[in-house]
N, C-alpha and C positions, 0 to 999 in steps of 0.2 A: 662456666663458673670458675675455672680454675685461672682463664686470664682474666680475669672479669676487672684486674686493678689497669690491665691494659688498653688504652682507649685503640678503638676501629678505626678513630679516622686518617684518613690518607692523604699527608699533608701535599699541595706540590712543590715543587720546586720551584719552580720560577715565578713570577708575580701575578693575585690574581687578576685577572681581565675585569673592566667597572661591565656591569650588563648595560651603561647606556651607552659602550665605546661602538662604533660601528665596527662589523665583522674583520674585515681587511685589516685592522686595524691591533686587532686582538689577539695576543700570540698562544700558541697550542699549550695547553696543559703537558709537563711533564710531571709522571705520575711516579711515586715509590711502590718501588713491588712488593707486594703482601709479605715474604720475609726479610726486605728493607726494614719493614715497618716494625713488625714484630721484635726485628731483633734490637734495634733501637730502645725497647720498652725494655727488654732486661738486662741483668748487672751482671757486667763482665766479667765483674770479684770474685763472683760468687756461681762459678760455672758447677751444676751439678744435674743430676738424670732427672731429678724435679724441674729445673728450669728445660731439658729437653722437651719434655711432655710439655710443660707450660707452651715452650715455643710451635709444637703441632699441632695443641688446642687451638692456638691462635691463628697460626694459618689455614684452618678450615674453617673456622666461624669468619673468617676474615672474607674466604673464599666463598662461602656459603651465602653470608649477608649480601655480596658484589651478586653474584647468580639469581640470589631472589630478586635484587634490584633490576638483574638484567633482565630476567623474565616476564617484571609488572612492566616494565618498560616494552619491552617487543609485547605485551598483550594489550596494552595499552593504544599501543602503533597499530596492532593491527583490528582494533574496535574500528578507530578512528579512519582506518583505508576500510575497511568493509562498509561504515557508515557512509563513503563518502562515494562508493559507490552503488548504494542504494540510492542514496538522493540524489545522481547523476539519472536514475529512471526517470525524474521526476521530467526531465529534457525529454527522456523518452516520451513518456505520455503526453507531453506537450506538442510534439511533433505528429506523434501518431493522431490525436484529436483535429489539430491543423490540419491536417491532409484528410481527414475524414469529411471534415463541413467544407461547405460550399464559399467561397472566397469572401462573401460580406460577411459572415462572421466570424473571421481568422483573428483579428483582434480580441474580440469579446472572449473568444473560446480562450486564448496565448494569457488573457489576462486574470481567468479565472484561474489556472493554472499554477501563477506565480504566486495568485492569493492565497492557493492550498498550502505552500510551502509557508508563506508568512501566517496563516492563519493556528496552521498545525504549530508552528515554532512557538506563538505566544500561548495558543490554547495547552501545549505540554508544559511549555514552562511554569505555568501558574497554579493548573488546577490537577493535569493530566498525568502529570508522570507521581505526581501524589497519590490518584487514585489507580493507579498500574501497580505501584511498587513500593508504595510507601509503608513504612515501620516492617519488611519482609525479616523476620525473623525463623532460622532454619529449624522447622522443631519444634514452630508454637503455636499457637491456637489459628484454626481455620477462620477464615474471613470472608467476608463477601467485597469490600473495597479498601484501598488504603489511606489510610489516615492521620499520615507526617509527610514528611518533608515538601510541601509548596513552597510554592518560589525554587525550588530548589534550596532550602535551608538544607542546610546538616549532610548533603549531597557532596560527596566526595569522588564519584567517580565519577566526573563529565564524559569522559570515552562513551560510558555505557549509556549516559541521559543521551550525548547524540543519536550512538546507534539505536536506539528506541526513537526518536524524533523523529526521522526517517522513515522507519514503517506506520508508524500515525499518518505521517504526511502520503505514504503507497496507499495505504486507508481510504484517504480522503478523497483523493484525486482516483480513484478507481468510479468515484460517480460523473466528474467532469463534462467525458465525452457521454456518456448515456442521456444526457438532459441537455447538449446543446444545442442550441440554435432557438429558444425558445424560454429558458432559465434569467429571471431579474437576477439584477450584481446584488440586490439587497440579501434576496433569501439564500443565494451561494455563500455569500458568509457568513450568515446563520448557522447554514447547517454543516459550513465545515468546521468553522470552533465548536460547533454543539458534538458532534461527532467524534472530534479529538479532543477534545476535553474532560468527556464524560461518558458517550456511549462506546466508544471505543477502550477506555481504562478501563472500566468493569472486566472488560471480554479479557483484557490481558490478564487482567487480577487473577480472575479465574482458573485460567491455564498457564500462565508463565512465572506465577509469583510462585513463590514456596510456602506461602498461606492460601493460593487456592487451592477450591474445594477439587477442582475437576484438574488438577496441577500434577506431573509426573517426577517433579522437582518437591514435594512435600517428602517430609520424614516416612509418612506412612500415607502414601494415594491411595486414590478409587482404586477400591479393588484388586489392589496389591500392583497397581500397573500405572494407573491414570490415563491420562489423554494424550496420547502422543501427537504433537503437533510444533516438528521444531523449529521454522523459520516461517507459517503462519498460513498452510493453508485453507486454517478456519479461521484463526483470529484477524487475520487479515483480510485476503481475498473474498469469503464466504459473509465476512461483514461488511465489508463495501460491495460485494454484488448484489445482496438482498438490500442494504440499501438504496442502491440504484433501482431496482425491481418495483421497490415500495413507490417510491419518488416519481418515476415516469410512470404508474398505473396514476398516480394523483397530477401528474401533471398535463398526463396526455401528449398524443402525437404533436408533430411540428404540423402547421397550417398545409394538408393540400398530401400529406403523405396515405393516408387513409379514407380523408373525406373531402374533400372537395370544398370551395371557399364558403359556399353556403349552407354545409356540413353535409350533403349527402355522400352516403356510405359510396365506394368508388369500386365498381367490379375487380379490378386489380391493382393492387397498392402502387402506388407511384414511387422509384427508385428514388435515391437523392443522394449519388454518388459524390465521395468529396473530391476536393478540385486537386489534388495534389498524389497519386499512388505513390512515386519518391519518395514522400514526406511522412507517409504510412508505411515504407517497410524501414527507413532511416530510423523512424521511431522505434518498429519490431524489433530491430536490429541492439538501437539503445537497451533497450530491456533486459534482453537473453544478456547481453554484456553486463550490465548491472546486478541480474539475479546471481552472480556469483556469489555477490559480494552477499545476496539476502541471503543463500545458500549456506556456503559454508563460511560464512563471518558471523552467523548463529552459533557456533561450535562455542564461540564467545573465547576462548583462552589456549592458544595454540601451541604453548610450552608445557602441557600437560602430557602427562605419560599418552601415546596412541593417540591425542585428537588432531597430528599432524595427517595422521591415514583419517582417522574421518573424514577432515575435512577438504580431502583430495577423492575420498568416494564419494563425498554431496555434491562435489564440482562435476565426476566423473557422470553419475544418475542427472544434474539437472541437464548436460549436454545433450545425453541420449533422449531423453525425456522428450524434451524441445524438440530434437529432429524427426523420434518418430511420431510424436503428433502433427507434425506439420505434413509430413508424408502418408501417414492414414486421411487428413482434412483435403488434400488435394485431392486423393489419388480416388479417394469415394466420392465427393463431388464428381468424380470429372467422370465416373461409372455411371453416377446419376442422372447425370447433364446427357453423358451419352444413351441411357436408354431413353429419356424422356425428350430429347429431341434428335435422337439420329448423330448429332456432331458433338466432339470431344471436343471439350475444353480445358483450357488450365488455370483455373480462376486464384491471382497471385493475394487476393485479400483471402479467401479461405486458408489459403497455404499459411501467411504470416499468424492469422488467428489459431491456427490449430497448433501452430510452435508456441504461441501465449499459452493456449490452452494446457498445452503437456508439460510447459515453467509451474503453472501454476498447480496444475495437480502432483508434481516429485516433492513439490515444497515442504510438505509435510513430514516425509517420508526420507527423506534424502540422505541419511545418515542410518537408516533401519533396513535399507533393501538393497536387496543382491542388484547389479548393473540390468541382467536380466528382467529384472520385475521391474526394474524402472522404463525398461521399453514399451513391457506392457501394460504399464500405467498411463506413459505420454499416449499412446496408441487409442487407448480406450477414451483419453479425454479430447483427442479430436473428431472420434466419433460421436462424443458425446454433444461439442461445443458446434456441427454440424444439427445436431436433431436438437437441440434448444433454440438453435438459431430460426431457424423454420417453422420453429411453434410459436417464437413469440410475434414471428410475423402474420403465422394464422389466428395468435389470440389481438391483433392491433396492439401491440407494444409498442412502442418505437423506441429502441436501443440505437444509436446513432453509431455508436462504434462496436457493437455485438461486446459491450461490457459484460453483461449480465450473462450471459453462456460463457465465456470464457471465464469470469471470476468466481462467480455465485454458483453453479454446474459445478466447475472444475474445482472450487475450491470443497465443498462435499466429498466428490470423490477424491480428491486427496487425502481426505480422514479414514473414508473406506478402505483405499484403496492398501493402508498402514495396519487396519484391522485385519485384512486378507494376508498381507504378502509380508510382515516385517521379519528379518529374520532372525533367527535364534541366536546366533554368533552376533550378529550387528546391535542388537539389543542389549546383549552384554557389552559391548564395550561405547557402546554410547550411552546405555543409563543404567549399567550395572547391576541388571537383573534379566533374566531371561524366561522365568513362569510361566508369563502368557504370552507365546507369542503369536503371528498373524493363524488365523484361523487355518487356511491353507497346509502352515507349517504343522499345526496341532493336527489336521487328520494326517498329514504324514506321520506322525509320531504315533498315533493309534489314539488321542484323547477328544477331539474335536473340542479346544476349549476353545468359548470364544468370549472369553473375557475380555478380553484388547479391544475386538471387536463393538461388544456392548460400551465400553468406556467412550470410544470414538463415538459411537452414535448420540449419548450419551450426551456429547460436548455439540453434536452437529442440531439436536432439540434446544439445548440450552441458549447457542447462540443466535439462530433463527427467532426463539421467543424473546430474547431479551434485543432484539433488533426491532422485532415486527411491535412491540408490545410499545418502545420506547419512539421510533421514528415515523410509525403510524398517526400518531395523532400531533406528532410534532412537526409535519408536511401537510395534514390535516388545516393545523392552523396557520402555517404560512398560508394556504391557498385560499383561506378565510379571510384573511385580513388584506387580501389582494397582491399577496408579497413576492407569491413564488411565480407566476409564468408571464411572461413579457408581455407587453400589449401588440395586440392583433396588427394593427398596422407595423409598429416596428418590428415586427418579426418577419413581417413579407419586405420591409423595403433592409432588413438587415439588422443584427446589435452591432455591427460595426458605428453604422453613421446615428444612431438613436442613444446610443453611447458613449461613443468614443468622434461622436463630430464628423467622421468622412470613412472611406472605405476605399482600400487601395487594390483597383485593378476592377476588370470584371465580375458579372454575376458568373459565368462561366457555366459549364456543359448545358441542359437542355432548357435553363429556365430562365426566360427573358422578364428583368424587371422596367417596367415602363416608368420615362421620366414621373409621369403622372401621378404613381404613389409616392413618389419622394415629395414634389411639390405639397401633395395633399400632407405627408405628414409634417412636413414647414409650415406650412399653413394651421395646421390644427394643435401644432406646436405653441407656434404665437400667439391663438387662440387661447389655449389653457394659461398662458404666461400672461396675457390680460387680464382673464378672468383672478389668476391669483392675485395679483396687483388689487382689483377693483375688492375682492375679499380683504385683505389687508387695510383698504380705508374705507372698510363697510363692516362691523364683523357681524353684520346682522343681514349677511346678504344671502340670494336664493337658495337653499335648499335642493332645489332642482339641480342649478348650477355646479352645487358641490359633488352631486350624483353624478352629474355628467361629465365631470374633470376625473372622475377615479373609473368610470366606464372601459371597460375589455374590448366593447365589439365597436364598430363604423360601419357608418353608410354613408357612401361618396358615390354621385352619378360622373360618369367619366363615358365621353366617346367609346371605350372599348366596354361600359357594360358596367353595374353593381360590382363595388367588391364588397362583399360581406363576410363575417366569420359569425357562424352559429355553430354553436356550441350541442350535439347531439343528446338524447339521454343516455346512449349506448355507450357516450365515452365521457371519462373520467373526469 
């Protein structure tokens, strides 16, 4: 107030630069120093201990105003590199699914992939980050969804719309590899605008706004605590692996993994290894490197008092995290492998999935747990992502890339895992209260509270129902209106060539495709592309006809024998 007749700004000196001149071109800013500036504002004539103080008012508010600028700026800079290395997973996942499947549908898989990104980017921009975050008000009434700013109106921090765009799009693409080789391009982008658009904004509203109910960022949370969950391993991960779960119980095995072409149950599941290991741990590899950035670029604002040690202990816990899951998933396989047949192995896809697995269960936790507890978090989640894995092949699942133990598993116990272990010191300085802390902590202290605990659970019911309740009947109906699982023949000759017109390289490891199905689906191709023609200047043509063009299964007599696909009652 006392300079307040002084203006702040900092004129330069030299000429300004036009913003259309090219760089090279454009000479550096020479700046006036804050008491250049100041002193310039007063009168020389009139030198007394009042204009002293006037003049050190002004160089701190002078000084003050340039540091908040510098600080929205460096928080600003670093949304935008943590965003950017979230959506570098997205290469990850790309990679990892590519080397999963079988070389005719490297294409199909590479391009649903790229969809998630563009799919996720328009579904947040219009409807999704409205209902995530819209009208968050610190302090005011509990919400179930948000209900301002679409399109991004009235949104002023793009930093933070990106790095939320990004875990929408980790969302999305968590289902990918779990349904490939067998998923239509129609119903994949269905469900991944439906998912980032709407079923996925709820779950955030919930937990990350300052209007949700199950939110530890409200004035007054659940139960004096809320749901700790700080880079997403319920809103995230836990939501795309039960949606995966959901999806592939309704859409069923790929042809010939479980049953046999003319659907009989098959004494032992048939492997279906993908054509690339390289390309499966380049991708594991992209991941862990990117989860940094989910990690601790969640801290959100890094010029804050202490969240520079935050978030160098989220970076420190997802490291550990990652390694010793990968080292408990190898090293118990290779235990098991070895009593159950005599010979040690070292199975290098267990080992990458169980460093996924132990990323994905520190996520939650990453900023509330001692280094220690984040070992034995990753640890327990590759045991765990091990015994899911093997039940869902005894319950006939078919997860293609062990999505669903890794994310859906592991993302549970990462809320668990925050209920047990979060500590009393880490608590307080990452969310300013320390009351309830992990369960573990409370019997050491003599109270056994498990406040924390229940809130986590609490959030791990809520988002399970509001997944199962919303994508159940929404997979339902694609698979009714014949949208979501590819037709029988082009899944045995490939979605490369039924798709995308040709398929580059071999079918590769154990399974040989005969010229004979390709021809046939050429042929049956042309066939329906007759028949529509002949519809179009007939519109009162066969009924049978129309039946027969939207038909799932074939029958083709071929020198090597029927190929048929029937569909069992026992599968989905």
């Amino acid at each position: 107030a006392a300079c307040s007749h002084i203006s702040l700004a900092v004129a330069p000196a030299g000429p300004t630069p036009s913003p259309t001149m090219p760089r090279s071109s454009q000479e550096p800013y020479s700046m006036a120093s804050t008491y250049d500036t100041c002193e310039g504002r007063l009168d020389p004539s009139q030198e007394s201990l009042a204009d002293t103080w006037k003049m050190l008012e002004c160089i701190a508010d002078t000084s003050d105003e340039k540091q908040r600028m510098t600080d929205l700026g460096v928080n600003q800079f670093y949304l935008i590199f943590a965003a950017s290395l979230v959506f570098f997973m997205q290469a990850g996942f790309a990679m990892l699914c590519a080397g999963s499947v079988r070389i005719k549908n490297v294409q199909n898989t590479m391009l649903k992939n790229l969809l998630d990104a563009c799919g996720a980017s328009l579904g947040f921009y219009t409807i999704g980050y409205a209902f995530a975050f819209g009208g968050d008000e610190y302090g005011g009434a509990t919400t179930f969804i948000g209900t301002s700013n679409f399109f991004l109106m009235d949104v002023h921090n793009y930093a933070f719309w990106l790095f939320q765009f990004a875990f929408a799009a980790t969302a999305a693409t968590i289902v990918a590899g779990t349904l490939a080789e067998r998923c239509q391009m129609t119903a994949y982008l269905f469900y991944s605008t439906f998912l980032t658009g709407f079923v996925y904004p709820v779950i955030v509203h919930s937990i990350w706004s300052e209007n949700g109910f199950l939110s530890a960022y409200q004035k007054e949370p659940l139960w004096g605590t809320g749901m700790i969950d700080l880079a997403g391993s319920g809103v995230v991960h836990f939501t795309g692996g039960l949606t995966a779960l959901i999806a592939t119980w309704i859409l069923g095995p790929r042809t010939g993994r479980f049953y046999d072409r003319r659907g009989r149950k098959l004494d032992k599941p048939k492997p279906f290894p993908g054509h690339s290991v390289a390309l499966q741990v380049l991708g594991a590899f992209i991941l862990w490197f990117g989860w940094y950035g989910f990690n601790a670029g969640s801290i959100m604002s890094i010029t804050e008092k202490n969240n520079g040690k935050i978030a160098a202990l989220a970076a420190v816990n997802t490291t550990l995290s990652a390694a010793s899951g990968c080292v408990a998933a190898l090293f118990t396989n290779l235990i098991i492998k070895e009593r159950r047949t005599g010979e040690a192995t070292f199975n290098l896809i267990r080992a990458y999935n169980g460093c996924l697995a132990g990323l994905v269960s520190i996520t939650a936790g990453c900023s509330v747990l001692e280094p220690w507890a984040a070992i034995v978090t990753g640890f327990t989640a590759g045991l765990l992502y091990l015994g899911v894995s093997s039940l869902l092949v005894r319950m006939r699942l078919d997860d293609a890339v062990d999505a669903i133990p890794v994310h859906m598993t592991n993302g549970m116990w990462g809320l668990i895992s925050v209920g047990l272990l979060a500590s009393t010191d880490r608590l307080q300085a990452s969310y300013g209260r320390s009351e309830h802390p992990g369960w573990f902590y409370s019997w050491g202290q003599g109270s056994g509270d498990a406040t924390l605990l229940g809130a986590q659970l609490c959030g791990i019911l809520f988002i399970g129902g509001w997944v199962t309740v919303i994508m159940t009947p929404f997979f339902l109906w694609l698979n009714y209106l014949g949208w979501f699982r590819a037709d029988s023949l082009e899944e045995v000759v490939g979605l490369d060539i039924s798709y995308h017109g040709q398929s580059f390289g071999e079918t590769g490891n154990d399974e040989t495709l005969s010229s004979e199905y390709i021809d046939a689906y050429h042929r049956r191709k042309d066939e329906m592309t007759r028949r529509r023609s002949s519809r179009n200047r007939d519109t009162n043509g066969s009924t049978d006809d129309q039946k027969h063009s939207q038909t799932d299964s074939y029958t083709d007599e071929y020198p090597s024998g029927t190929v048929d696909r029937v569909v069992p009652s026992s599968e989905p």
